[in-house]
N, CA, C and O of each residue as an XYZ file, in Angstrom:
208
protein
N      82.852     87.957    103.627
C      84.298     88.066    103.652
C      85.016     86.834    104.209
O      86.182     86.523    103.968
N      84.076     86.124    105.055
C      85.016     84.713    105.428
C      85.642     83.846    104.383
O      86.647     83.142    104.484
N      84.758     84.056    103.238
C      85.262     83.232    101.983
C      86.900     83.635    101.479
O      87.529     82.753    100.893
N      87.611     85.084    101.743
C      88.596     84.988    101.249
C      89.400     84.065    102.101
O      89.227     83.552    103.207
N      90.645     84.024    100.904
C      92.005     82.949    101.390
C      92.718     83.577    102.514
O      92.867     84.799    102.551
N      93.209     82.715    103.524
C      94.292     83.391    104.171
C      95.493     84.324    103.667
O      96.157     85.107    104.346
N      95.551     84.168    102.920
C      96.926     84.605    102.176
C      96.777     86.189    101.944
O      97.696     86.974    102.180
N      95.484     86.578    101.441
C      94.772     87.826    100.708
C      95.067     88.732    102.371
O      95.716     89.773    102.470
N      94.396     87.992    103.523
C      94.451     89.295    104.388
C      95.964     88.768    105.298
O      96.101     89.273    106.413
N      96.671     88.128    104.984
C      97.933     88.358    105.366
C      98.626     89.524    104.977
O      99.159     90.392    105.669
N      98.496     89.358    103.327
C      98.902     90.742    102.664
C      98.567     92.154    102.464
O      99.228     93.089    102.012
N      97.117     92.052    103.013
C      96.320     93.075    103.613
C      96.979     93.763    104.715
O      97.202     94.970    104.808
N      97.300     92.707    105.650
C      97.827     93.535    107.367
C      99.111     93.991    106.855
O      99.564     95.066    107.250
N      99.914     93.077    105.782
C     101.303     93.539    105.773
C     101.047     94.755    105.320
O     101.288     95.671    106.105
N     100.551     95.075    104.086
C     100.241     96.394    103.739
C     100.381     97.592    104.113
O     101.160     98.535    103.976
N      98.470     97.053    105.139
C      98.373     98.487    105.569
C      99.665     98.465    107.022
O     100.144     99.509    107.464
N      99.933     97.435    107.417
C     101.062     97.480    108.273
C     101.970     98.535    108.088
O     102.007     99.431    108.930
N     102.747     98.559    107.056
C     103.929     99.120    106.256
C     103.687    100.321    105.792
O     104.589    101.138    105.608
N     102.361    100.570    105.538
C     102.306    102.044    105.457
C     101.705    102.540    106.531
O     101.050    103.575    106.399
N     101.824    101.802    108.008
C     101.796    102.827    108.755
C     102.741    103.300    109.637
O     102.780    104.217    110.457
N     103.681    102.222    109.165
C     105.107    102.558    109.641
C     105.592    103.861    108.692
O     105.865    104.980    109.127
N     105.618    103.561    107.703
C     105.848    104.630    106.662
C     106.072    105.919    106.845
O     107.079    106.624    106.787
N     104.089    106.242    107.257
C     103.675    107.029    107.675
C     104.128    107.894    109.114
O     104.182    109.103    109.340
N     104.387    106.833    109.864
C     104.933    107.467    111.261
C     106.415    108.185    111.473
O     106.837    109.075    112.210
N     106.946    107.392    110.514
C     108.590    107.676    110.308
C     108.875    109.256    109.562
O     109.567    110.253    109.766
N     107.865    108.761    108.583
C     108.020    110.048    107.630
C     107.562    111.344    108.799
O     108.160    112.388    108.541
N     106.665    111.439    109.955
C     106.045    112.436    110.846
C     106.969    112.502    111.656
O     106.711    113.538    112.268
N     108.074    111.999    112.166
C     109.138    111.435    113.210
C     110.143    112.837    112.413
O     110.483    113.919    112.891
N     110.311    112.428    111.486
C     112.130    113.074    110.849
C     111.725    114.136    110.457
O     112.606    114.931    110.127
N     110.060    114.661    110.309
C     109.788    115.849    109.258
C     109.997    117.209    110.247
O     110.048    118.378    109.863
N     110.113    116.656    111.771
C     110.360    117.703    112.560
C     111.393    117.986    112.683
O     112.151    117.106    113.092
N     111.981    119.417    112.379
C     112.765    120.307    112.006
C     113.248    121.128    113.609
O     112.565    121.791    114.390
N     114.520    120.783    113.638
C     114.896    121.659    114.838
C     115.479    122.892    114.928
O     116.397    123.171    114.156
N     114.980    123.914    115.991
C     116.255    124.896    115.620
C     117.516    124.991    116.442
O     117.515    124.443    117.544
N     118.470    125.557    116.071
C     119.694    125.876    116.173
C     119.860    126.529    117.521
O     119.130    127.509    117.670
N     120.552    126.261    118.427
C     120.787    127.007    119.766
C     121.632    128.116    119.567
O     121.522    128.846    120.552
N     122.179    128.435    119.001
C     122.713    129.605    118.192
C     121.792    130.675    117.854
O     121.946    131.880    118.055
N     120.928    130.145    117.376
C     119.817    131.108    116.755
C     119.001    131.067    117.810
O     118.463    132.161    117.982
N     118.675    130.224    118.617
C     118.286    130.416    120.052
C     118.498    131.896    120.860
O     117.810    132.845    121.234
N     119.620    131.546    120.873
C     120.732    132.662    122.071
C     120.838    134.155    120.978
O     120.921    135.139    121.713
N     120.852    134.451    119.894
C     120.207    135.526    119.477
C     119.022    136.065    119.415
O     119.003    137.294    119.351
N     117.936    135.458    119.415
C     116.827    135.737    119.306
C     116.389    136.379    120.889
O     115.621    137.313    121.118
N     117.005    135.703    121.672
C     116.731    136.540    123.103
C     118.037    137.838    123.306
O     118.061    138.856    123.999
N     119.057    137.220    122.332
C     119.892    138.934    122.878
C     119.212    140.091    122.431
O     119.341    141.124    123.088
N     118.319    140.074    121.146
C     117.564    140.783    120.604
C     116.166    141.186    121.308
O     115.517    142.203    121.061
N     115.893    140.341    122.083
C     114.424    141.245    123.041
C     114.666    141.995    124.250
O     113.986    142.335    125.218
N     115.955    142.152    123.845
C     116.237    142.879    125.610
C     115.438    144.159    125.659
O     115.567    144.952    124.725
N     114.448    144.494    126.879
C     114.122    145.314    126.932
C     114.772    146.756    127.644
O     115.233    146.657    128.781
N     114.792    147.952    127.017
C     115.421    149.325    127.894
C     114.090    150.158    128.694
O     113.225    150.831    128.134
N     114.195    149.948    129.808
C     113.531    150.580    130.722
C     114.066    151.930    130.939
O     115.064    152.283    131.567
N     113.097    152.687    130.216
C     113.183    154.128    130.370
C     111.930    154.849    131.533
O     110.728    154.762    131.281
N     112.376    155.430    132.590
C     111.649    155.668    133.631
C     111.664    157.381    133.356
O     111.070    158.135    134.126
């Protein structure tokens, strides 16, 4: 492999460089938040009734 040109694994690092930015960004934004709204219902709804 020493025989290739500089140039070949410049464009190599850029590459795989760029798709691992890609990759990270795309894992960054794919997380989905929820709503504090839907928060604050979801607990008015577990209230428990203590029947003794």
């Amino acid at each position: 492999m020493p025989q290739m040109m500089p140039l070949s694994w410049l464009i190599l690092f850029i590459s795989f460089s760029t798709i691992f930015v890609l990759f990270n960004t795309m894992n960054y934004f794919s997380f989905t938040q929820t709503n504090k709204k839907m928060q604050k219902k979801i607990k008015l709804t577990k209230k428990t009734n203590w029947k003794w």
